[in-house]
N, C-alpha and C positions, 0 to 999 in steps of 0.2 A: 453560202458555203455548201460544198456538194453533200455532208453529211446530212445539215438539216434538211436540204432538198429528198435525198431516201428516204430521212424520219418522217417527211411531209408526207411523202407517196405513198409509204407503207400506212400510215393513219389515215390515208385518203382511200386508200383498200379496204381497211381496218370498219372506217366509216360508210362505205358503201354496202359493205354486207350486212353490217348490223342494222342498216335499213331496211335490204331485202328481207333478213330475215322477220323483220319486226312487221314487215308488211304482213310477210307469209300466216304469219302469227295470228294476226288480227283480223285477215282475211279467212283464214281456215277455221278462227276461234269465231268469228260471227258467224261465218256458215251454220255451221254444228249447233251453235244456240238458237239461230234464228231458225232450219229442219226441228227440233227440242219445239219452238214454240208450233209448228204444225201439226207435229205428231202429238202435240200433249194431252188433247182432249183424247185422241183413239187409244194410248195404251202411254204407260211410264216405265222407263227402264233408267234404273243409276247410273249405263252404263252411257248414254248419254252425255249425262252431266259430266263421266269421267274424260270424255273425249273433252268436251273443251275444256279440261285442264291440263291433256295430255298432251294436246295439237300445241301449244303454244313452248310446252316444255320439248317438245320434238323439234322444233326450229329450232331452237335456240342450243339443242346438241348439234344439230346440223350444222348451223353458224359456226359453231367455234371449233366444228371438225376440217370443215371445208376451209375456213380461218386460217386454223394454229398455225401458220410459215408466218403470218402478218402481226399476230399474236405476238409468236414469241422474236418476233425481228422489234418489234416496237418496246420490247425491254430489253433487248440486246442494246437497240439504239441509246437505251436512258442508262445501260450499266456501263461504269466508266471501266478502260484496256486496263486490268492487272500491270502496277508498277512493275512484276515479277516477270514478267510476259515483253514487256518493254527492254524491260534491260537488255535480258536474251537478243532480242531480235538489232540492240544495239551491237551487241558483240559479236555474232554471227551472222547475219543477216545482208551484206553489202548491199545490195538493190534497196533495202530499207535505209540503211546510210544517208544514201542519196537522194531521197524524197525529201520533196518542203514540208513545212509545220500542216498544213492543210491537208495534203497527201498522204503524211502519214496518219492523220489519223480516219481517213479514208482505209487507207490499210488494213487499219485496226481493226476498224469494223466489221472487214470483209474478212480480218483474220476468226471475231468472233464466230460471225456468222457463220463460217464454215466452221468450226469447232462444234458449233450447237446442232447444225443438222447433217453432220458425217460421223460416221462409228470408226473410230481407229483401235483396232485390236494387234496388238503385240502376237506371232505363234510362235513358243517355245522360245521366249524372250520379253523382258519387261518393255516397257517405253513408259516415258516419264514427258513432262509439260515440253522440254523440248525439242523431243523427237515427233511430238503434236507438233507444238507449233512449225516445224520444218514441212510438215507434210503440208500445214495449212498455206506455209507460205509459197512452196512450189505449185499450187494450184493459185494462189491469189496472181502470186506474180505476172506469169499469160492470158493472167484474166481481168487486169486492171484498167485495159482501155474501152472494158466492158461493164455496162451496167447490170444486164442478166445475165450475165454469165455464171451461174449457179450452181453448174453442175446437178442439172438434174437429176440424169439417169445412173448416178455415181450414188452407190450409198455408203460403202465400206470398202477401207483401207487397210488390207492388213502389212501388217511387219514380221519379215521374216529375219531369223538371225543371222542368214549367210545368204548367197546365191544357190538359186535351187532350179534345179532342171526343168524340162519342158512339162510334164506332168507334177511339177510342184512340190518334189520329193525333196527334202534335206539331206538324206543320207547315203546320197552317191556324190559324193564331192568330186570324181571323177568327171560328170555329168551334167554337174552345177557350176552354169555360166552366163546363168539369166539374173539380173541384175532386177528389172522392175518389168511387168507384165498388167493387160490392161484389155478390157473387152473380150470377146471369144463365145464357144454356144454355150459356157454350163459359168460363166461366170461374167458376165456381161453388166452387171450390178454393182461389181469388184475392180479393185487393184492390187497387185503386192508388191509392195519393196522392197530391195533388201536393205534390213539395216546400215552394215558397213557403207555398202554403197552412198545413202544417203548422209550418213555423218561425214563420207569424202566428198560428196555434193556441194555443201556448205564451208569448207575447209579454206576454199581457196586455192588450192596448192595444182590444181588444173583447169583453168580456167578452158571454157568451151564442155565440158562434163558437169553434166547434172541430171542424175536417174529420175528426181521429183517432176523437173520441168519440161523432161523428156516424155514421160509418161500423161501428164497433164495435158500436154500440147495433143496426145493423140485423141483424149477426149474432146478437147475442141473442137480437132478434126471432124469430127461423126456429127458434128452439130447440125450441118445442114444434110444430115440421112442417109452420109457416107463417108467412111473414113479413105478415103481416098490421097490424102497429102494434098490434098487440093482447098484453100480455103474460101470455098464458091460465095458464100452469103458477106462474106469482107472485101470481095474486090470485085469490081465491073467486068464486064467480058475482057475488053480488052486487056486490061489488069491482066486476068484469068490466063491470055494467048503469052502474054511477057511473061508470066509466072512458068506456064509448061515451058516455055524453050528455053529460059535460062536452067531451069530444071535439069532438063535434057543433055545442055549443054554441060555444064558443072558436074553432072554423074557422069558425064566422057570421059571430063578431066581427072576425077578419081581414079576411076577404073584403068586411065593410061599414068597413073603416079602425079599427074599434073597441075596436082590441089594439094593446099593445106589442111581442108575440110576432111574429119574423120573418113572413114572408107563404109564405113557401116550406114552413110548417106547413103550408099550406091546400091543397097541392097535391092530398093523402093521407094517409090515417090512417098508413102506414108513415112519411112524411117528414113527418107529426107528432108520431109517438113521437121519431121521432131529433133532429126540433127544437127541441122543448122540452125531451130528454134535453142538448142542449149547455148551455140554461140553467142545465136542475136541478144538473151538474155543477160551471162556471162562474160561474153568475153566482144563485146559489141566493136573494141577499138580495131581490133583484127576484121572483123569483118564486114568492116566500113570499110578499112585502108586494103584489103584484098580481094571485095567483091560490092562496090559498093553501089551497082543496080538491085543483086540481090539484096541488099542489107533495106535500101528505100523500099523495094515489096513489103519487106519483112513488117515495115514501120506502117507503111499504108494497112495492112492485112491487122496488123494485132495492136495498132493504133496509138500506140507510143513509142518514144527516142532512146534506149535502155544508156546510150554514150551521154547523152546529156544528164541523166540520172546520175549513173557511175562516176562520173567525173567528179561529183559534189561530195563521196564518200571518203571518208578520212581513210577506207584500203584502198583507194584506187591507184596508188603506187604499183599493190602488188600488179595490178593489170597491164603498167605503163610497164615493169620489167620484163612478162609476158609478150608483151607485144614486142617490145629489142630483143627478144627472141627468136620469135617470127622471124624479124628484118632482117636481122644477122647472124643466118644458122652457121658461120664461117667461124663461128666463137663458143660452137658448143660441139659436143661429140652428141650423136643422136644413133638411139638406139630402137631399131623398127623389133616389135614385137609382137604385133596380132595376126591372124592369117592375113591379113588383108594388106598388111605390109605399109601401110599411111600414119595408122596411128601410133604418136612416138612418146619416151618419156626424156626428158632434159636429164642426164645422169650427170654430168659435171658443170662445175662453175666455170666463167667466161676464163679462159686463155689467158696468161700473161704474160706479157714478152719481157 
């Protein structure tokens, strides 16, 4: 089972440093006594004898400094997913739905994990277990056909309580229209979300939207040492030449009305990987049945099938309604409202003759 295979690897970590260090120890701690018996006839100092009980107690701070991720992953692994943590991710969670018995508790894991080594701060707004777990799970979610996917350079999540403008201010709501934000010079350690935002993330109620997995994606992005919309270290060259020209092509279509794809893809190839990654996540049947070269990039790049997941979730109806949406806009009134003129909300129920 993949669980026990991390729990293996991380004790096989776990295990190898505590070697190293024990060497260090005893290699450092005989030195020092063995110099002690050279010097002892010409002169005695205590302070000697204090090294070799200092050298072996110094490794062994070191060990479990240079450690602690292996450390505290190997009782992550032994402490069993909170029933309380579970249920939630039953009720809200669709991509969880859909996982087998195995998977999810693969999930689980990686839900811990991130809980224990990311700081999620609430600004001028509470957040309670499952405003965590939503933010853990928009990060697990794009990251589950990965092993290290860790999010290293990621250390704090804040939450804000509305959309806040380009310099991060709350109280020009005239100006606040930034939903989730990510990298940058003075906060490149950080993310912010907006709350609302992410409780509509999870809703269901617009499938292809999601501020969590939107923002996640872009950290992936950077993984290979540039956030470019390009995901270089997950697909071969060639891969890489089909990815830019569908790319290319697809922000044509935007930019001339002739996608269903958000319009804010077309901004940048960066804020087209992450726009179409909300789809392939969310609302995956659309963008099989409407694009579905890009949709197999999508799978080949981030290494799983999100339509064979969803399919097994007891809400995957709402998606299958979404989608006769799609097919047959001749049954709904549609109301364009962003400057970009693409993205629409469904204001009425289907037509009846």
């Amino acid at each position: 089972m993949k669980i026990r295979f991390l729990a293996r690897k991380a004790r096989l970590h776990f295990f190898l440093a505590k070697c190293i260090a024990l060497s260090f120890a005893i290699i450092g701690g005989g030195g020092i006594y063995y110099f002690i018996l050279l010097v002892q006839d010409k002169f005695y100092s205590p302070w000697l004898y204090g090294l070799y009980v200092l050298v072996p107690i110094f490794s062994y701070g070191l060990y479990t400094k240079v450690n602690a991720r292996y450390i505290r992953r190997i009782f992550i692994y032994r402490t069993p997913f909170p029933e309380k943590w579970r249920n939630i991710l039953k009720e809200t969670v669709v991509y969880y739905q859909g996982l087998s018995p195995t998977a999810r508790k693969k999930f689980e894991k990686r839900i811990q994990i991130f809980l224990a080594e990311k700081h999620i701060e609430g600004i001028q707004t509470s957040i309670d277990d499952k405003i965590k777990l939503w933010v853990a799970c928009s990060a697990v979610i794009p990251a589950m056909g990965f092993e290290d996917a860790d999010y290293d350079d990621l250390g704090t999540i804040f939450i804000y309580p509305q959309d806040f403008s380009s310099d991060f201010q709350l109280n020009t709501p005239e100006q606040a229209y930034i939903s989730g934000l990510v990298a940058g010079p003075y906060h490149y350690n950080a993310m912010i979300l907006s709350k609302p935002a992410l409780v509509d993330s999870f809703s269901s109620r617009h499938p292809g939207r999601h501020v969590g997995i939107h923002e996640f994606i872009h950290v992936l992005d950077r993984e290979d040492g540039a956030m470019d919309g390009i995901p270089a270290i997950y697909l071969n060259e060639e891969q890489i030449q089909k990815w830019i020209e569908l790319m290319q092509q697809e922000m044509r279509a935007i930019i001339n009305r002739h996608s269903n794809i958000d319009s804010y893809a077309a901004t940048s190839s960066v804020e087209f990987l992450a726009v179409v990654g909300e789809y392939f996540f969310t609302y995956p049947e659309m963008l099989k049945a409407e694009h579905p070269q890009l949709y197999d990039l999508f799978k080949i790049a981030f290494r799983q099938d999100p339509q064979q997941i969803l399919k097994n979730a007891p809400q995957a109806q709402i998606y299958k309604q979404h989608l006769f949406r799609t097919q047959h806009p001749e049954h709904y009134t549609l109301h364009f409202w962003d400057p970009f003129f693409v993205r629409y909300h469904l204001v009425q129920e289907p037509k009846t003759t």
